[in-house]
Backbone bond lengths (Angstrom), bond angles and torsions (degrees), N, CA, C in turn:
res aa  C-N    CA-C-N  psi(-1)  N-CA   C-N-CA  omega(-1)  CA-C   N-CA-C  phi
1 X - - - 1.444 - - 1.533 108.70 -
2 X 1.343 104.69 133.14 1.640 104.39 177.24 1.698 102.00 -142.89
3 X 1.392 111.26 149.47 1.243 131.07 -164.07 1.546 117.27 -140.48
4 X 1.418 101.55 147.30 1.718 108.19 -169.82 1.540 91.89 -138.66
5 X 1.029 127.87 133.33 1.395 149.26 157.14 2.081 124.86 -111.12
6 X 1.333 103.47 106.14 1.350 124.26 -162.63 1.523 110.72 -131.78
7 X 1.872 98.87 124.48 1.908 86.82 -174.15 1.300 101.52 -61.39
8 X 1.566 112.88 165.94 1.285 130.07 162.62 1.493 125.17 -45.19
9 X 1.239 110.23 -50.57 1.173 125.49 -174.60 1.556 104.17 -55.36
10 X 1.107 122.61 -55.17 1.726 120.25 169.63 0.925 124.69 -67.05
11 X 1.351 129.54 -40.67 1.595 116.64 179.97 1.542 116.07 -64.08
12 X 1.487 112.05 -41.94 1.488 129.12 176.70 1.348 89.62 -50.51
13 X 1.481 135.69 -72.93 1.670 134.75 -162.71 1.686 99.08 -51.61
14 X 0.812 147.64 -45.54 1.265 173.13 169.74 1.451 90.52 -21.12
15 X 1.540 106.50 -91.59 1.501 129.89 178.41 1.283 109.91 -27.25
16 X 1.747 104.51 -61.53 1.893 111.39 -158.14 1.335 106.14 -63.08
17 X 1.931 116.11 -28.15 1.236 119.54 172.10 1.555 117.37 -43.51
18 X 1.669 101.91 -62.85 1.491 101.47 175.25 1.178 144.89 -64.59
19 X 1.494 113.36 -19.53 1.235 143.05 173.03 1.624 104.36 -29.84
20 X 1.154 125.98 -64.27 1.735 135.90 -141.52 1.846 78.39 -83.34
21 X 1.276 131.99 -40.95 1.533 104.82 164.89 1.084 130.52 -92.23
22 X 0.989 128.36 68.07 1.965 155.34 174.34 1.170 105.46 -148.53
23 X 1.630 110.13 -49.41 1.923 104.48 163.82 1.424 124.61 -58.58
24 X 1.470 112.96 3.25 1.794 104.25 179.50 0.942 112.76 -95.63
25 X 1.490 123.14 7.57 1.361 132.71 176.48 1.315 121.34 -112.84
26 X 1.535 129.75 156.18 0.978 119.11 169.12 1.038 135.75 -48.05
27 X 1.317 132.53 157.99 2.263 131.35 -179.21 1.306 106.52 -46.23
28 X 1.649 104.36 -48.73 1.629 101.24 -169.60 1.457 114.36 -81.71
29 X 1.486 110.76 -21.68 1.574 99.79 175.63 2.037 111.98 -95.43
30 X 0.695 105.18 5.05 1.551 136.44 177.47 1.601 110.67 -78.41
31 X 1.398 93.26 -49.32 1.952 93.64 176.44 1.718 112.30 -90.19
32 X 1.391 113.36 1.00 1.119 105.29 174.80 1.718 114.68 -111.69
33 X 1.242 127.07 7.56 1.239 137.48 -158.73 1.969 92.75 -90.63
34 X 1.176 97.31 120.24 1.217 115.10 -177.13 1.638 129.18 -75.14
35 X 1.386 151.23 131.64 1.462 170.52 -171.48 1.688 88.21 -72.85
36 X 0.914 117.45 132.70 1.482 102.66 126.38 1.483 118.33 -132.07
37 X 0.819 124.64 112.42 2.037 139.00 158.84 1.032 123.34 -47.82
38 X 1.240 139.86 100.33 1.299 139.84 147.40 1.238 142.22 -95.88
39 X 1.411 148.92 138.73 1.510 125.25 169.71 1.106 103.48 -154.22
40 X 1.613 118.31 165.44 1.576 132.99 -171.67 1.469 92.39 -176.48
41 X 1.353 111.93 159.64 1.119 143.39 172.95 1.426 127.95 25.38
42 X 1.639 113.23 29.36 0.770 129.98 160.07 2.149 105.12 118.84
43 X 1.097 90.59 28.78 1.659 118.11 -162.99 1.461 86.85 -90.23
44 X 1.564 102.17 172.47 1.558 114.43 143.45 1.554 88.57 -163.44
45 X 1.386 121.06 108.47 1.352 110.06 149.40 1.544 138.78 -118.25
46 X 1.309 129.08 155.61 1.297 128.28 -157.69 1.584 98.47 -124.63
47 X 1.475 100.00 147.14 1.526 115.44 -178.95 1.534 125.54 -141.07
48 X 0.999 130.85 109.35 1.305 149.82 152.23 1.507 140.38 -99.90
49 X 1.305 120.98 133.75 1.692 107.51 -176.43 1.179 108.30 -30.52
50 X 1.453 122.33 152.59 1.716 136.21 -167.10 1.330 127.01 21.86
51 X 1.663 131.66 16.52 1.395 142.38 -175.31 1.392 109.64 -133.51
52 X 1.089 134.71 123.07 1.095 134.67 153.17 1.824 124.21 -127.33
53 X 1.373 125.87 144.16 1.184 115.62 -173.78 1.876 94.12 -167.52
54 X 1.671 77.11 151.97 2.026 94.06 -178.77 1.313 109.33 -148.44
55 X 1.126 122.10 147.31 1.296 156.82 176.88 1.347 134.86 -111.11
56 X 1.304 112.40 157.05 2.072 115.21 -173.96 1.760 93.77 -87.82
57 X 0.959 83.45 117.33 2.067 87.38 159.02 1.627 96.38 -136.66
58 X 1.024 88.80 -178.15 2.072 114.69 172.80 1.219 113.56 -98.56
59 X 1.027 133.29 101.44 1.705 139.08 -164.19 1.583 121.25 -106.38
60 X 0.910 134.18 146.04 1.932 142.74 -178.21 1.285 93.05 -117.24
61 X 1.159 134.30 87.65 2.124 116.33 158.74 1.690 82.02 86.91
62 X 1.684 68.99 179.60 2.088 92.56 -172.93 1.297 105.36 -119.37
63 X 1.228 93.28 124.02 1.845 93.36 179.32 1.810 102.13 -121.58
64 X 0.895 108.78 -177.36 1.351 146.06 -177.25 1.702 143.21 178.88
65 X 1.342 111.74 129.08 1.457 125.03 -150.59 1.723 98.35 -145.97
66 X 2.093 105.95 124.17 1.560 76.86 161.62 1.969 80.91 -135.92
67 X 2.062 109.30 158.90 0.642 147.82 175.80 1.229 139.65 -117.13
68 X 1.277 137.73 -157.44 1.835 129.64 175.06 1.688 90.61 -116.06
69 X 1.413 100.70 110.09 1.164 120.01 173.69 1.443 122.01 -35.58
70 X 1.546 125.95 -32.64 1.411 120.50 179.55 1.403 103.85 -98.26
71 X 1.498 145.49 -20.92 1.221 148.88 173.70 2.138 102.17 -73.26
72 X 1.421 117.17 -10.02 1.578 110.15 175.22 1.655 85.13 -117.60
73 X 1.430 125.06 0.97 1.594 104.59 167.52 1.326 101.18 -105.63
74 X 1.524 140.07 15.35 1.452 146.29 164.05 0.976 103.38 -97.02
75 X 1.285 131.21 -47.64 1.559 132.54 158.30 1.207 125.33 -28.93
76 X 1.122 136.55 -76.12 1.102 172.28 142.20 1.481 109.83 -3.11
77 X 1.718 109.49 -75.53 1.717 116.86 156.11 1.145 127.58 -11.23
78 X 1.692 101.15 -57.48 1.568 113.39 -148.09 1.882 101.71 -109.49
79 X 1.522 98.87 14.90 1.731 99.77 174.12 1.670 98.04 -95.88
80 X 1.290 93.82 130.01 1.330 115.32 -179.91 1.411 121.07 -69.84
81 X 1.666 113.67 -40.20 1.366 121.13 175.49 1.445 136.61 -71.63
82 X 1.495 107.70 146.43 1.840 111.28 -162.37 1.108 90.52 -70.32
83 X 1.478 158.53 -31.29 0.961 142.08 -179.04 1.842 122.18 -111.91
84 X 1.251 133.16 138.69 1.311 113.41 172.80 1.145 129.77 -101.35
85 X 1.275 154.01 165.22 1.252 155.79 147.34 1.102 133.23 -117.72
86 X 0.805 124.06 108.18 1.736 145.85 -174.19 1.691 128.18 -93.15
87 X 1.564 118.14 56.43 1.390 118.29 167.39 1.182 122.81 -39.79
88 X 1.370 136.52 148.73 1.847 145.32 157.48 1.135 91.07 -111.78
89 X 0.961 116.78 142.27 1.889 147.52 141.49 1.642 116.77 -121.43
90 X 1.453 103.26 167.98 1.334 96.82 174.87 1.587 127.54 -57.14
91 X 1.742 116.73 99.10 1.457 124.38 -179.89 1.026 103.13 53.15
92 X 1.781 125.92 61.92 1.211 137.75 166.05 1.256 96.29 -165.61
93 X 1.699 124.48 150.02 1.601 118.51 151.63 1.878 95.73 -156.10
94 X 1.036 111.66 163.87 1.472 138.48 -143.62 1.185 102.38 -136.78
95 X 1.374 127.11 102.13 1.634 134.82 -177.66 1.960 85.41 -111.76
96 X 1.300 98.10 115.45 1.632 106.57 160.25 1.828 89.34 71.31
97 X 1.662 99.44 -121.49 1.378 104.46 -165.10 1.379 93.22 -125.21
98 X 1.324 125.06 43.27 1.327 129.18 161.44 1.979 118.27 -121.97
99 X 1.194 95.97 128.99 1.522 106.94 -170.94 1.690 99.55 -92.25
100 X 1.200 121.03 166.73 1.567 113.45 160.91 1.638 86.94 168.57
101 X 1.783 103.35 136.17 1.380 110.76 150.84 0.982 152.15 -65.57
102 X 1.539 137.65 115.46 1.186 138.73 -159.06 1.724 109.68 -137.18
103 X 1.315 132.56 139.25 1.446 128.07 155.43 1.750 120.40 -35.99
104 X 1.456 101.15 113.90 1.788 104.95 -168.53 1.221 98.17 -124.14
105 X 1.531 119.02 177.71 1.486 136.68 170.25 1.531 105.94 -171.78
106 X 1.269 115.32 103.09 1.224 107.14 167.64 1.353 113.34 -113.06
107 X 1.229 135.11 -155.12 1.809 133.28 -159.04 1.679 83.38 -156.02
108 X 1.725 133.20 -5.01 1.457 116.36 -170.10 2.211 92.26 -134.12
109 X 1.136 108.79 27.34 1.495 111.78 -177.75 1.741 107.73 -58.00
């Protein structure tokens, strides 16, 4: 299990950054355009076709998770807390008090 903790306020800025390239695509190819998450050593970086960007969080182990980029920016929206936390487990990770399966790899499982 490995974990990243990141205020809200940045990861959300993070997202809205990437947002406008997922909108250059169509709706339907738009909902399938994939996240990928990574972090280590106090990292957080995020990946999408032609965008990439990372951030300082507080990290446990190295994880990695990728998802549908607008279903972890709905996520994300609708978390209430100033700070986030983001567990990996095996093809699972847990933002707040929400569980959901996703493609993972961590190096601290």
């Amino acid at each position: 299990m490995s974990t990243i903790t990141i205020s809200h306020e940045e990861l959300f800025k993070l997202l809205n950054m990437m947002k406008p390239f997922v909108k250059t695509y169509s709706k339907k190819k738009a909902m399938g355009i994939m996240l990928e998450v990574s972090f280590e050593k106090g990292t957080l970086f995020l990946s999408i076709p032609n965008c990439n960007m990372n951030s300082i969080g507080e990290t446990t182990g190295t994880g990695k998770f990728s998802m549908q980029f607008l279903y972890f920016y709905e996520i994300i929206k609708s978390t209430k807390d100033k700070m986030v936390t983001i567990i990996t487990a095996v093809n699972q990770i847990t933002v707040g008090q929400t569980s959901f399966r996703v493609m993972t790899s961590s190096k601290n499982l």
